[in-house]
C-alpha positions, 0 to 999 in steps of 0.5 A: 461493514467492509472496505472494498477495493479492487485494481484498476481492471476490476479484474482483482477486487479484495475486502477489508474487514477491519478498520485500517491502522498506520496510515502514511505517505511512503516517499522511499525511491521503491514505493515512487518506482511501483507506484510512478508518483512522488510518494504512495499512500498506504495503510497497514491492515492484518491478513486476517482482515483482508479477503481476497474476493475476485482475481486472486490468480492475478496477483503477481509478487514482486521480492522488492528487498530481501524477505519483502514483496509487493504485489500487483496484477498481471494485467494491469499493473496496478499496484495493490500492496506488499509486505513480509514474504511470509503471508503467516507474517500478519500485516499487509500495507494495502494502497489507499488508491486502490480503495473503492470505498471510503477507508474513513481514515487519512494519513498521519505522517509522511514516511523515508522522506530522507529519500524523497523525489529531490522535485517534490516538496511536502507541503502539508502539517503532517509529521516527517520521518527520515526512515520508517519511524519505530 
């Protein structure tokens, strides 16, 4: 069965195929900029997995860093994911937040929390990493 998700103008909705791998709280200073939050919850998912099935001519990208873009809609703005430039790449960070359905999955650790929002104290159980951990 598929995940589904769209923006928050319904105007881009997706399909996710495959069950979400790697899910984590990104806390870097890009991810609380695009996302206007103390951190953003993401999941990896391969392109492979994910279908673009409304909307596509919405989606606008963003070259955040070098070889990286993140992606979100033209009309609304929502946030809806990013990546390696190359789409060939085959991984996707989609935006849990972004899901109308449940993804069945929660996030395992707290992610670039050595540049965390200095305001916001993580007060969950979950594992820290100072940077992407690898």
């Amino acid at each position: 069965m598929a995940i589904k998700g769209s923006c928050l103008c319904k105007g881009i909705q997706y399909e996710i195929t495959a069950p979400l791998a790697e899910v984590g709280n990104c806390h870097c200073s890009m991810c609380r900029k695009s996302s206007g939050a103390a951190f953003l919850t993401g999941a990896g998912v391969k392109t492979k997995d994910l279908r673009w099935t409304k909307g596509e001519d919405l989606i606008a990208r963003y070259e955040s860093s070098p070889g990286g873009v993140r992606m979100f809609c033209k009309k609304c703005g929502s946030t809806l994911g990013g990546g390696p430039a190359d789409p060939k790449a085959g991984v996707f960070w989609i935006m849990l937040g972004t899901l109308d359905d449940d993804p069945g999955v929660k996030p395992s650790s707290n992610i670039y929390v050595g540049s965390k929002a200095p305001w916001y104290e993580i007060t969950d159980n979950l594992p820290q990493h100072k940077e992407f951990p690898g």
